[in-house]
C-alpha angles and dihedrals in degrees: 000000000000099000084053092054090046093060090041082068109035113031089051079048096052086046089059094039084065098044088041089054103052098051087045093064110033081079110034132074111216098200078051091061127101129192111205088344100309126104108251119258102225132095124254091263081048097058092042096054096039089051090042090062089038089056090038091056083051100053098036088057096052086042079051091052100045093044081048093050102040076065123116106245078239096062089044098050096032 
């Protein structure tokens, strides 16, 4: 049943890092971008994977929260 869950979570959060992604940066110029006033240090592919797990986490967190709260009150306090 974990394992269920688990993909429940992840597999839906991947699906929207990509799409995130995308529309991100359609838009968005890595090499455009500045972190605390200084332009950021990493190559374009850089940019693109570091933001990808950032969405992912995201993501991964909101698809966490809807699986916590679709439980019974007994699951969750049992």
């Amino acid at each position: 049943m974990l394992a269920q869950r688990l993909m429940w979570i992840v597999w839906p959060a991947f699906l929207m890092a990509g799409v995130l992604e995308v529309l991100v940066f359609a838009f968005v110029d890595p090499q455009d971008m500045h972190w605390m006033g200084q332009p950021i240090e990493l190559s374009r592919q850089g940019v693109y994977t570091v933001s990808f797990f950032v969405f992912w986490v995201l993501t991964c967190a909101s698809s966490a929260l809807t699986v916590l709260l679709s439980k019974s009150p007994l699951e969750v306090n049992g």
